[in-house]
PyMOL Python script that loads the backbone (N, CA, C, O; Angstrom):
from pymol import cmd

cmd.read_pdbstr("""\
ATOM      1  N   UNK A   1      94.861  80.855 116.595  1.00  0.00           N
ATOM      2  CA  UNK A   1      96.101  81.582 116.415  1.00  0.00           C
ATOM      3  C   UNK A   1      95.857  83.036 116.830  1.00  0.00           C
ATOM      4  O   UNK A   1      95.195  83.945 116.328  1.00  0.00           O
ATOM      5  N   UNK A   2      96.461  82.957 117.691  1.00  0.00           N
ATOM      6  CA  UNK A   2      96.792  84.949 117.990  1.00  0.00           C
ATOM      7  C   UNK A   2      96.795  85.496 116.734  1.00  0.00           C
ATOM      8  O   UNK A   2      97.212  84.944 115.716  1.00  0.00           O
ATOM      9  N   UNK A   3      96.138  87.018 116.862  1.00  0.00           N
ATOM     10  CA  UNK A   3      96.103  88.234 115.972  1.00  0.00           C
ATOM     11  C   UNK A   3      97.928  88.586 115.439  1.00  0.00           C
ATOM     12  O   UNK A   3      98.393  89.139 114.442  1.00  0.00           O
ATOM     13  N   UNK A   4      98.425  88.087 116.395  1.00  0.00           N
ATOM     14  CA  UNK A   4      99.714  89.223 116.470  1.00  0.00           C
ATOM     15  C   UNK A   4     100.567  88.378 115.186  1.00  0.00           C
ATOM     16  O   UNK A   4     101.225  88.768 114.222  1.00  0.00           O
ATOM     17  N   UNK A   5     100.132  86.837 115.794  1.00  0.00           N
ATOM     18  CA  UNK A   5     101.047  85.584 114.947  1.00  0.00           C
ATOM     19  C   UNK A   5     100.248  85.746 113.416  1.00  0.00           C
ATOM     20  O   UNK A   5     100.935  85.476 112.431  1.00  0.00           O
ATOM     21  N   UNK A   6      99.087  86.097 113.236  1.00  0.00           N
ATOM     22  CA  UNK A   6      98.307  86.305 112.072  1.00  0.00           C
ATOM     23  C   UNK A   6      99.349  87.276 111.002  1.00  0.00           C
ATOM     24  O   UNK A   6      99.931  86.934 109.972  1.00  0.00           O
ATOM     25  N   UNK A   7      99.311  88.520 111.666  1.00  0.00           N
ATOM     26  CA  UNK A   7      99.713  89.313 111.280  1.00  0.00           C
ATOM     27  C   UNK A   7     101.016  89.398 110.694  1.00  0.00           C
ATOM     28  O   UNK A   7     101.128  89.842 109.552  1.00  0.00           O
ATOM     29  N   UNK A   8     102.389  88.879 111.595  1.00  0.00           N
ATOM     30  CA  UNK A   8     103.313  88.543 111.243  1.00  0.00           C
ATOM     31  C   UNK A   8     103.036  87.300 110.407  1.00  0.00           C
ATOM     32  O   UNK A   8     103.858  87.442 109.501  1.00  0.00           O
ATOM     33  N   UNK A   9     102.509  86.391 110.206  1.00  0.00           N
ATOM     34  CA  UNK A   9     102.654  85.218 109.134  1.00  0.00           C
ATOM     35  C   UNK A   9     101.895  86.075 107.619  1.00  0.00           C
ATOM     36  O   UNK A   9     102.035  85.718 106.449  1.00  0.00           O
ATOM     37  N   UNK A  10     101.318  86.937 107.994  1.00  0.00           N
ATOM     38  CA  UNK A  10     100.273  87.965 106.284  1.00  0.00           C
ATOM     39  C   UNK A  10     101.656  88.521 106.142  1.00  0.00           C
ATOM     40  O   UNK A  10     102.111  88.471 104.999  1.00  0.00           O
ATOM     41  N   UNK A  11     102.556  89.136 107.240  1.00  0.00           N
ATOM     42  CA  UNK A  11     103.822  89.935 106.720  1.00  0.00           C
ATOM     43  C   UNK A  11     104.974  89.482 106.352  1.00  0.00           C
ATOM     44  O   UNK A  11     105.976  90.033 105.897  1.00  0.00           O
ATOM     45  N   UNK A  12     104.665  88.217 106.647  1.00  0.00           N
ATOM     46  CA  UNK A  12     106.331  87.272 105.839  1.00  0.00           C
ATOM     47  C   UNK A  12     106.127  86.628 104.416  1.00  0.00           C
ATOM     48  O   UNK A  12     106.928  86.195 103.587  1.00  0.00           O
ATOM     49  N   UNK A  13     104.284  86.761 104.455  1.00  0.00           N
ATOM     50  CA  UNK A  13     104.183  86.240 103.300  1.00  0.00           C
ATOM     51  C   UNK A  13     104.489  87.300 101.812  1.00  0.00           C
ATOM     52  O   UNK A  13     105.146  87.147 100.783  1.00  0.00           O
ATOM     53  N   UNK A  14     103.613  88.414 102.377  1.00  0.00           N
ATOM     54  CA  UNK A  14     104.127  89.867 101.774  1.00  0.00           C
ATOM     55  C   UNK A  14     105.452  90.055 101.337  1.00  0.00           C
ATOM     56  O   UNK A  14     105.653  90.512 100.212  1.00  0.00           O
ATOM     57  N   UNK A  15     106.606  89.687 102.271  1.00  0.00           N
ATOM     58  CA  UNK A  15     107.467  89.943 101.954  1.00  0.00           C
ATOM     59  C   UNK A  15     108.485  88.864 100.958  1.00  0.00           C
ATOM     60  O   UNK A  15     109.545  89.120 100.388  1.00  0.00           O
ATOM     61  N   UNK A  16     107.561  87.372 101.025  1.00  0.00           N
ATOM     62  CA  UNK A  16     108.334  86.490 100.412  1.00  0.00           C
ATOM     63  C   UNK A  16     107.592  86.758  98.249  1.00  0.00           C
ATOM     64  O   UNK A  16     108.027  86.430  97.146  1.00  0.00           O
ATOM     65  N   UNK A  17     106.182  87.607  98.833  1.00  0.00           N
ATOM     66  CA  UNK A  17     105.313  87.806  97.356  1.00  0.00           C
ATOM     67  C   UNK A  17     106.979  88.620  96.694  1.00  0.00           C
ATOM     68  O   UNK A  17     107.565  88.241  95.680  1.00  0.00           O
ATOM     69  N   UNK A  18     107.458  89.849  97.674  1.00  0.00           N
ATOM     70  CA  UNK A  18     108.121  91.051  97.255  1.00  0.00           C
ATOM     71  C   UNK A  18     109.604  90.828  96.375  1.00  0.00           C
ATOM     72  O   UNK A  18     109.994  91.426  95.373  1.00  0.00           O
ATOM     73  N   UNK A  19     110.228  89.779  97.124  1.00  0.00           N
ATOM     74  CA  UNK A  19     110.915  89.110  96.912  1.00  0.00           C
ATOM     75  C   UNK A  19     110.985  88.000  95.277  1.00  0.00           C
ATOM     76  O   UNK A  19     111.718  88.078  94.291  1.00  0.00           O
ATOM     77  N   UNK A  20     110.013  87.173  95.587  1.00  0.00           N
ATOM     78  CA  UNK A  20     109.797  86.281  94.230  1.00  0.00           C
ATOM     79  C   UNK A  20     109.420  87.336  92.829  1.00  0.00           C
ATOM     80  O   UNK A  20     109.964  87.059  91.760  1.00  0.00           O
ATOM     81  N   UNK A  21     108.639  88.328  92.894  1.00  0.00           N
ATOM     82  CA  UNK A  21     108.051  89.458  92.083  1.00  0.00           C
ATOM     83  C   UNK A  21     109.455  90.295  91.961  1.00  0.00           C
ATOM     84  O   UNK A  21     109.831  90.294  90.788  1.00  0.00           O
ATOM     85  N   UNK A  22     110.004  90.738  92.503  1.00  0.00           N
ATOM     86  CA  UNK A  22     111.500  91.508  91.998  1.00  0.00           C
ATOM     87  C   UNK A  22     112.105  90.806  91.095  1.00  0.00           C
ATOM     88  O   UNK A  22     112.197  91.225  89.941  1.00  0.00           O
ATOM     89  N   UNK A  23     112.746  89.321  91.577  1.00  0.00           N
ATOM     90  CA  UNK A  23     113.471  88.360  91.136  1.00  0.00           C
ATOM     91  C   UNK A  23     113.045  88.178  89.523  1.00  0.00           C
ATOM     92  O   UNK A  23     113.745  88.268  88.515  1.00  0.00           O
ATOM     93  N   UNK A  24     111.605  87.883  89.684  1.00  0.00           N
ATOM     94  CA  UNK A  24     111.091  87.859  88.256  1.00  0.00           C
ATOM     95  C   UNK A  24     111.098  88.528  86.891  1.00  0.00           C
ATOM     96  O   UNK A  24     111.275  88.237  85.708  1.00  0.00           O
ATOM     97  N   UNK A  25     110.718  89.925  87.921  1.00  0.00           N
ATOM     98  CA  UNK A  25     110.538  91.528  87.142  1.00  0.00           C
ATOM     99  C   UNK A  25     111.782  92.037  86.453  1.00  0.00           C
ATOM    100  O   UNK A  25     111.823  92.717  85.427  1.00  0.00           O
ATOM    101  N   UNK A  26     113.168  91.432  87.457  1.00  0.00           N
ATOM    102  CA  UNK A  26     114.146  91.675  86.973  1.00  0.00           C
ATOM    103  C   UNK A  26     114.946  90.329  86.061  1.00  0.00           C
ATOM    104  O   UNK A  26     116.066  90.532  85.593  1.00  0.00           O
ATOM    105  N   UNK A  27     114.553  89.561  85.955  1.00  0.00           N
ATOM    106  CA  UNK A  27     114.990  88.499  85.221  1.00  0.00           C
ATOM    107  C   UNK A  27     113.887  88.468  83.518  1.00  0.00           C
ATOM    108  O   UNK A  27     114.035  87.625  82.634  1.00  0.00           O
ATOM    109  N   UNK A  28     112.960  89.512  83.492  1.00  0.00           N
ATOM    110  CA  UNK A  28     112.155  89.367  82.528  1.00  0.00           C
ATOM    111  C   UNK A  28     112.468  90.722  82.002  1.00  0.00           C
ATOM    112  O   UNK A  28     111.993  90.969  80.894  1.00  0.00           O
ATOM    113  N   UNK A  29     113.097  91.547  82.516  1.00  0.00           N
ATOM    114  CA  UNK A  29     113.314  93.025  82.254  1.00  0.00           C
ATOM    115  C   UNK A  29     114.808  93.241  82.487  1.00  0.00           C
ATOM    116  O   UNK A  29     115.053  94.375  82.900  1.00  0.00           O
ATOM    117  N   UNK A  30     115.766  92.524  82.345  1.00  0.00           N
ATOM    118  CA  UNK A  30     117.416  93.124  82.491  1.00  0.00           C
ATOM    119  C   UNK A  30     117.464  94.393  82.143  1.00  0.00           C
ATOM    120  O   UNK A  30     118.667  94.459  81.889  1.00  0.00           O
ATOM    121  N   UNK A  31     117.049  95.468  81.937  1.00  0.00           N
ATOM    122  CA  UNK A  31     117.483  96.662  81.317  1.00  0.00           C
ATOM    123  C   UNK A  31     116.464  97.784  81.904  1.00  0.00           C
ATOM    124  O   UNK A  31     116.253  98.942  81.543  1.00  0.00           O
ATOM    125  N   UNK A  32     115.871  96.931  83.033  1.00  0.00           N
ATOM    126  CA  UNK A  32     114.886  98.091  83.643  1.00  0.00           C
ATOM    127  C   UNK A  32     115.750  98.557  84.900  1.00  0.00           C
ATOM    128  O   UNK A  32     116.234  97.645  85.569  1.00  0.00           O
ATOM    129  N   UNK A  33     115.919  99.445  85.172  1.00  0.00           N
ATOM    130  CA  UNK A  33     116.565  99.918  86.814  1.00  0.00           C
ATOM    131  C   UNK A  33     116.170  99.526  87.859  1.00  0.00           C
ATOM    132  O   UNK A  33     115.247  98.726  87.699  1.00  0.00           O
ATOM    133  N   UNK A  34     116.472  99.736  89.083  1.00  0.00           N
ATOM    134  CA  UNK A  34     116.025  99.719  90.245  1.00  0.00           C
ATOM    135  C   UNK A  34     114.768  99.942  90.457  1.00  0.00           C
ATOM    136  O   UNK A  34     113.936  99.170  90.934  1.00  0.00           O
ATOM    137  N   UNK A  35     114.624 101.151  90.050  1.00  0.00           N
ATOM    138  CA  UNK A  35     113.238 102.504  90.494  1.00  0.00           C
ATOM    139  C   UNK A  35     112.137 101.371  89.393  1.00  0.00           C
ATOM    140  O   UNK A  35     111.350 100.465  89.668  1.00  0.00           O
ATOM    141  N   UNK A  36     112.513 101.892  88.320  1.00  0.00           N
ATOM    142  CA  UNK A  36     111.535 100.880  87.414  1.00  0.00           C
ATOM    143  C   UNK A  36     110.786  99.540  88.221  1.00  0.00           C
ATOM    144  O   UNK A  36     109.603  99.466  88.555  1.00  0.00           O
ATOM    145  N   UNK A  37     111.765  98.611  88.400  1.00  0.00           N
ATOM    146  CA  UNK A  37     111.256  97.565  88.851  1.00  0.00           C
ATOM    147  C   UNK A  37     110.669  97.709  90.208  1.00  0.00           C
ATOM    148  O   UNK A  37     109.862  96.826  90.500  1.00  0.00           O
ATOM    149  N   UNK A  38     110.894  98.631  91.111  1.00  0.00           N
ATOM    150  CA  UNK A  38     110.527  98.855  92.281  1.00  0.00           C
ATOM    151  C   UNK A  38     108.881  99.226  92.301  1.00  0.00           C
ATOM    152  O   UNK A  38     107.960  98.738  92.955  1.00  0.00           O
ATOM    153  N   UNK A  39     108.923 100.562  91.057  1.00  0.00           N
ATOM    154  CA  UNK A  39     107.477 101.149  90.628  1.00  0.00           C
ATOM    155  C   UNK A  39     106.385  99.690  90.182  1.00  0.00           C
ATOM    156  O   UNK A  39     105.167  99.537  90.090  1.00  0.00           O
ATOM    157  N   UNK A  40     107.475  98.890  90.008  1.00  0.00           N
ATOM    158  CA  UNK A  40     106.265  97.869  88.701  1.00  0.00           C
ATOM    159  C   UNK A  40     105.860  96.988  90.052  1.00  0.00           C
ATOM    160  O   UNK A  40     104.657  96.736  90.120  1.00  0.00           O
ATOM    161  N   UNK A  41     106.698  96.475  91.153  1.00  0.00           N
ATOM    162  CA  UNK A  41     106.322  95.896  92.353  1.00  0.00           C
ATOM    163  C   UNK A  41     104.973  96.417  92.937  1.00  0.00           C
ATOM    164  O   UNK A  41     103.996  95.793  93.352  1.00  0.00           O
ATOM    165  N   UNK A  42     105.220  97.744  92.841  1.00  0.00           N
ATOM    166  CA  UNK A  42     104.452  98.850  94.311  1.00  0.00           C
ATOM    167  C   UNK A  42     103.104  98.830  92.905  1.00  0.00           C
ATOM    168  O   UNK A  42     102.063  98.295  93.288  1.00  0.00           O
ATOM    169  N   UNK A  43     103.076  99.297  91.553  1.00  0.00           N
ATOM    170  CA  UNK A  43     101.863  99.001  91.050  1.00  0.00           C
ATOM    171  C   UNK A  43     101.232  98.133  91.125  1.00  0.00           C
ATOM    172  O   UNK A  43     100.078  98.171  91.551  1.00  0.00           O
ATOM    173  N   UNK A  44     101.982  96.835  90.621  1.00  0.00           N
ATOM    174  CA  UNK A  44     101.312  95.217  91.018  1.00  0.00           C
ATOM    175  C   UNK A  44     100.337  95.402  92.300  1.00  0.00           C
ATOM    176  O   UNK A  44      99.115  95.509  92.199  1.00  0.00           O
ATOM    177  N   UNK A  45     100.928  95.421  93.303  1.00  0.00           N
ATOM    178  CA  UNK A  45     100.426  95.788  94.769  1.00  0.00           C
ATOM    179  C   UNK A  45      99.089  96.555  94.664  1.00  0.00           C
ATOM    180  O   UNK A  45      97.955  96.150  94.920  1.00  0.00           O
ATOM    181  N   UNK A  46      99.583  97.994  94.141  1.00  0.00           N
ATOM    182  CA  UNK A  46      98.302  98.571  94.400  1.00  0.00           C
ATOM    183  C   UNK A  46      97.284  98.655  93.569  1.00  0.00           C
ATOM    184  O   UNK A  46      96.227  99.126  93.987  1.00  0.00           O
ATOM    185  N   UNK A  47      97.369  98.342  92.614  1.00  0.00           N
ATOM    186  CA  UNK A  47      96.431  97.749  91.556  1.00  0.00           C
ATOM    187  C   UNK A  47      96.190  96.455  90.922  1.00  0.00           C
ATOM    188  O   UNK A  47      95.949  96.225  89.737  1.00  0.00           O
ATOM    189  N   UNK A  48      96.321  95.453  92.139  1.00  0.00           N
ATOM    190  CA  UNK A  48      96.414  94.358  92.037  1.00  0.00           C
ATOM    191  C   UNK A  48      96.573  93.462  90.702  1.00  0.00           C
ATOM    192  O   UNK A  48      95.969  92.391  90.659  1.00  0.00           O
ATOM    193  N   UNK A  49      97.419  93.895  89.545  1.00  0.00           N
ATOM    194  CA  UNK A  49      97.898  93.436  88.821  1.00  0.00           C
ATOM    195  C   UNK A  49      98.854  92.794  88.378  1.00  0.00           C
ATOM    196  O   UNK A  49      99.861  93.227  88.939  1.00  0.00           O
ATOM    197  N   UNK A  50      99.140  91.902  87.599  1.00  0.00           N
ATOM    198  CA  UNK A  50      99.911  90.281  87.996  1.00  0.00           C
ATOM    199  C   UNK A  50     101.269  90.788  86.721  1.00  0.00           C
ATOM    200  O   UNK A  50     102.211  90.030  86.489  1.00  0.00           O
TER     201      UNK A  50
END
""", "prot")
cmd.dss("prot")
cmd.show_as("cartoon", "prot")
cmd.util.cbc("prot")
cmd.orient("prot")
């Protein structure tokens, strides 16, 4: 597999993680905002915490 097809298949997956993890964050947290749940995404991420 091409680098390029690599890359785009790591970035759809990324984006399907971003997706399922919102959905969640906000179905376990109704009363958190946007920003909130956005921050708790981008922490997960960068501190690889679940």
């Amino acid at each position: 597999m091409p680098p390029e097809k690599k890359i785009a298949l790591a970035m759809g997956m990324l984006d399907s993680w971003r997706e399922l993890k919102q959905a969640w964050l906000t179905s376990a947290h109704p009363d958190w905002t946007d920003d909130a749940v956005n921050r708790a995404i981008r922490d997960s991420l960068l501190y690889a915490r679940d």
